[in-house]
N, C-alpha and C positions, 0 to 999 in steps of 0.2 A: 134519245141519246143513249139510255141502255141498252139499247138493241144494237146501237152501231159497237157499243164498247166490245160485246160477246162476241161479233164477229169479227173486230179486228182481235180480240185475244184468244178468240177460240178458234178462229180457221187455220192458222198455221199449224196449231197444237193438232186438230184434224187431217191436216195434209201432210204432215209430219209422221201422222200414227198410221196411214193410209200406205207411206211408202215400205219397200220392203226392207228389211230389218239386215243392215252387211251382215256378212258371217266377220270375225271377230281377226285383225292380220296376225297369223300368228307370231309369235317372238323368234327374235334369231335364236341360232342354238348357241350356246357358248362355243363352239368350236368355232362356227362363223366369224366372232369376236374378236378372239385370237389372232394376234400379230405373230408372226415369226420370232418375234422376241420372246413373247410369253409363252408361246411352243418349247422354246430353247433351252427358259426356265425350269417346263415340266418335265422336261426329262432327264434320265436316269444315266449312269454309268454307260452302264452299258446301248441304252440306247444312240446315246453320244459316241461311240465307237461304232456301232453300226452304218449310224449315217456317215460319217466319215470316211468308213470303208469305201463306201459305197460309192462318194463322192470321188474320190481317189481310183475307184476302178472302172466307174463308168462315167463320168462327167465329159461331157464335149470336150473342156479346157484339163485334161484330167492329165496330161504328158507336161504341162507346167506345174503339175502339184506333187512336186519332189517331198522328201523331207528336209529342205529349206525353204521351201515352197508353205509347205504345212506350219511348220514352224512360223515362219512369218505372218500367215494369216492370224494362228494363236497369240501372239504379240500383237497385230493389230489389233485384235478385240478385244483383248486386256486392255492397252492403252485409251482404247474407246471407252471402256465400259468403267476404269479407274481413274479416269481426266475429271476432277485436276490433280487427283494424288501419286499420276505416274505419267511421266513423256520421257522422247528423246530429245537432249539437249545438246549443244556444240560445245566448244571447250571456251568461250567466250562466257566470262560471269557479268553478266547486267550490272552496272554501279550507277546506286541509287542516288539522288542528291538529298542533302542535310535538306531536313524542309523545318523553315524558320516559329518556334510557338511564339502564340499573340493572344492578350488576354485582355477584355475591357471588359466594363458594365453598362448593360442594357437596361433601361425604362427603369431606370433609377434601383434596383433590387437584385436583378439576375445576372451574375458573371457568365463571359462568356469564355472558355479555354478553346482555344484551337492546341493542340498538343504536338501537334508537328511531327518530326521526327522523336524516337523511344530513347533516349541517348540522357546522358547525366547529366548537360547540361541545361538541356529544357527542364529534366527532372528540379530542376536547383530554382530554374524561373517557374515552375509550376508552383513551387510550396512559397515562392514571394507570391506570388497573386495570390494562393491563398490566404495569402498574410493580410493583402490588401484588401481582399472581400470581405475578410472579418473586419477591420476596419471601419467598413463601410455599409454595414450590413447588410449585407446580400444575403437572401436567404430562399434562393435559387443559384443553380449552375447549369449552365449547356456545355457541354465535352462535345467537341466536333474533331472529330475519327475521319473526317471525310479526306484530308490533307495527311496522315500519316502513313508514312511509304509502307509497302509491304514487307514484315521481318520477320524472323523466329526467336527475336529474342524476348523469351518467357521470363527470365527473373527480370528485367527492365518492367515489362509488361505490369509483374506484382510490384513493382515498385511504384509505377504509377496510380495503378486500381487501390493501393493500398495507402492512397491520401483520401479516400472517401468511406472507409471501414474502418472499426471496431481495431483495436492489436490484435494478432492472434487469428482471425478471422480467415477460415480455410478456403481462396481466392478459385484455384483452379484446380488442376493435375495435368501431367503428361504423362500419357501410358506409352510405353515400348513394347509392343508386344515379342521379339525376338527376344529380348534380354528377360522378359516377364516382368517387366520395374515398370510402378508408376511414383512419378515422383510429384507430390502436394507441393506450392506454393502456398503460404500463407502470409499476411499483413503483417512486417513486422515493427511498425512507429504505430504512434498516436497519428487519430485521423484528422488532416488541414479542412474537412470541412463534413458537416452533418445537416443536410439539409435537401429538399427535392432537385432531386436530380434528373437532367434530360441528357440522350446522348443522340448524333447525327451521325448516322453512316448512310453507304452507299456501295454500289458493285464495287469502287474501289477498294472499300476496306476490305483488306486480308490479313494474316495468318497473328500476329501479337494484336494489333489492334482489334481482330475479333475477339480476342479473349477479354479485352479491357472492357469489352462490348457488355458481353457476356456476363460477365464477374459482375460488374456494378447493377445488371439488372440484378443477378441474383439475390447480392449481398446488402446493396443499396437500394434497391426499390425503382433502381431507374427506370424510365421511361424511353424506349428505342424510337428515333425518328425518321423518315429517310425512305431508303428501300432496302431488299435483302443485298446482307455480304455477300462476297467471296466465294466462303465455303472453304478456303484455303489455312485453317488454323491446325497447322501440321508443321514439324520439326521434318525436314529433307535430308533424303540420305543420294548421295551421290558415285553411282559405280562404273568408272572407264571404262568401255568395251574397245577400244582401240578404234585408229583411223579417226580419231576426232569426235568422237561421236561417245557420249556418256546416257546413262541412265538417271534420271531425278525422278524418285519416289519419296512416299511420303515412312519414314522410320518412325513416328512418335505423334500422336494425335493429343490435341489438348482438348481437356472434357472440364465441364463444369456441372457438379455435383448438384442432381435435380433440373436439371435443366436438356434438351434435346440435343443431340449432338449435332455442333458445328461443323464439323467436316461430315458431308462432302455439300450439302444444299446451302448454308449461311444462317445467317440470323433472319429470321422475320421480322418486321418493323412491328411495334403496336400501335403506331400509327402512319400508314406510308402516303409519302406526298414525294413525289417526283420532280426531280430537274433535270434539264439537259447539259448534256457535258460540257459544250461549249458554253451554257450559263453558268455553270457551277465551277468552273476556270474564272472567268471573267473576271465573276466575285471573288473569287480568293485570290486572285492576282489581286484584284484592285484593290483588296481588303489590307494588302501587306501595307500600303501607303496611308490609305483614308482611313481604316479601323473599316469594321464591320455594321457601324449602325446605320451608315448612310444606304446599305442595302436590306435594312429592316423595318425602317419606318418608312410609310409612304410620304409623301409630300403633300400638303394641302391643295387643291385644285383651286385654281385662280377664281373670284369673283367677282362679279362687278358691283363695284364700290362708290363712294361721292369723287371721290378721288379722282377717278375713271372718266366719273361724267364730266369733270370740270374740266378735264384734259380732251376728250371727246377722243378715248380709246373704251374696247369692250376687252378684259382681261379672258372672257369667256371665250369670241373669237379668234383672237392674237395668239393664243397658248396653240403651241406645236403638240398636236393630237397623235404623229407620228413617231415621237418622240417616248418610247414605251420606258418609263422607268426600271432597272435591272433589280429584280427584286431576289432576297436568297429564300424564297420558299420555307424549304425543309426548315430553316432556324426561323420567322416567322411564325410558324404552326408552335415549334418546339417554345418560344418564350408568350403565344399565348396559352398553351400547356400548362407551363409553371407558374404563370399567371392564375390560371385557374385554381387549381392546384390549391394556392396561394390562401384566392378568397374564400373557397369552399372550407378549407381547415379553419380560417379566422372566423366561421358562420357557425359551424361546428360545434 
């Protein structure tokens, strides 16, 4: 038996040392690597005038590269290379709809805020709910961002982020670079609630609702669910070129102190769980009616019972398997979260 063992273990190791040894592939060279983009990067002034010359004087298509020709490619690659902080726009302004806040309590402890629209009237039904959570002791909250339309208005913004912080507490900034001003928001009431916090976004959230994003991680400790923002948390400047046709660029970038900057990639989830659009409509449509917990807890799976048998049905087979319950994911993860959370501190 030992003899078989050495040659199964030792023959390949022989047949292995016996063959000839590759010579080693060598590595690309970083030039090889190099995309046209990162080419484009490294060069200089003046190299960037060379090739253009050059492109201009001898290109096949070089009799269509007027200087409006030129010109327009350089605006192309600007708006490429600054999307979503710069496009052209029609004279048509997008109107948003009011989207309605809705607030209940989850597994008996965790409110749940859907914030809807940034506007003074939800702000009004914001601070009753928190009324009502104190109440009831809740001692978790989920903020779902996922339903609030895209804005730029920043003192709303602090208005809202500054029901979960400290007075006083410096929420964000908006820097202008053209005028040199950056202008601080800070928290200016007592806060409606001090306790762990989750918040739910999605590609939908943009430009206010990220900063609410933003702010409460900082300042509150929240917990982000979801996937990444926007990347759109920019004040827009709007300049007529004539013929219908305007310029929307981004004048004023909103930053939160210590934290990476929101424009132009978004917030990163710290913890990302995925849903599809069309499920994540569904539920929040369907949420306006029903409330939100019938898409959080699952349903018990049918069993068979004495009940069953005395009727001579199987609730096992009967039960429609095709029948997929609509679940909301992201808020799911986000209220066993604060659950955690929860009992980890009370162990503590």
């Amino acid at each position: 038996m030992k003899k078989i063992f050495l040659t199964v273990v030792f023959a390949p190791f022989v047949a292995w040392a016996q063959e000839p040894t590759p010579s080693p592939t060598p590595a690309p060279s970083p030039a090889v690597e190099m995309d046209s983009y990162d080419r484009l990067e490294a060069l200089d002034a003046a190299q960037i005038k060379t090739a253009t010359d050059a492109i201009r004087a001898n290109h096949a298509e070089a009799a269509s590269l007027d200087e409006t020709g030129m010109a327009r490619a350089t605006l192309r690659g600007l708006l490429d290379g600054l999307y979503p902080g710069a496009e052209l726009v029609g004279e048509e302004t997008p109107k948003t709809a009011e989207a309605p806040f809705r607030a209940e309590i989850l597994n008996d402890h965790v409110g749940y805020l859907r914030l809807g629209s940034l506007s003074t009237e939800n702000l009004a039904q914001l601070d009753a709910a928190l009324k009502d959570f104190a109440g009831k002791k809740a001692d978790a909250v989920v903020v779902d961002l996922r339903a609030t339309p895209d804005s730029a208005d920043f003192p709303m913004a602090a208005q809202f982020a500054g029901r979960f912080v400290p007075k006083g507490t410096a929420l964000f900034s908006l820097a202008r670079p053209a005028d040199k001003q950056e202008k601080i928001f800070t928290s200016s009431g007592s806060p409606g609630f001090q306790g762990t916090v989750a918040v739910l976004v999605d590609g939908d959230t943009a430009g206010a609702a990220e900063v609410i994003a933003a702010a409460l991680r900082r300042n509150a400790k929240a917990m982000i669910v979801g996937t990444n923002t926007s990347g759109r948390a920019v004040e827009f400047g709007l300049l007529p070129l004539g013929g219908g046709h305007n310029l929307r660029y981004a004048a004023a970038e909103a930053r939160v102190a210590g934290l990476p900057s929101i424009y132009p990639r978004g917030i990163e989830p710290d913890l990302v769980v995925e849903q599809s659009p069309e499920d994540k409509k569904a539920i929040l449509d369907g949420a306006l009616e029903k409330g939100i917990a019938g898409f959080v807890f699952e349903s018990e799976r049918a069993r068979m019972n004495e009940a069953a048998l005395v009727a001579g049905t199987n609730p096992e087979i009967d039960a429609d398997e095709s029948k997929t319950p609509l679940l909301d994911r992201p808020l799911q993860r986000a209220v066993d979260l604060v659950t955690a959370i929860k009992l980890f501190r009370k162990r503590g």
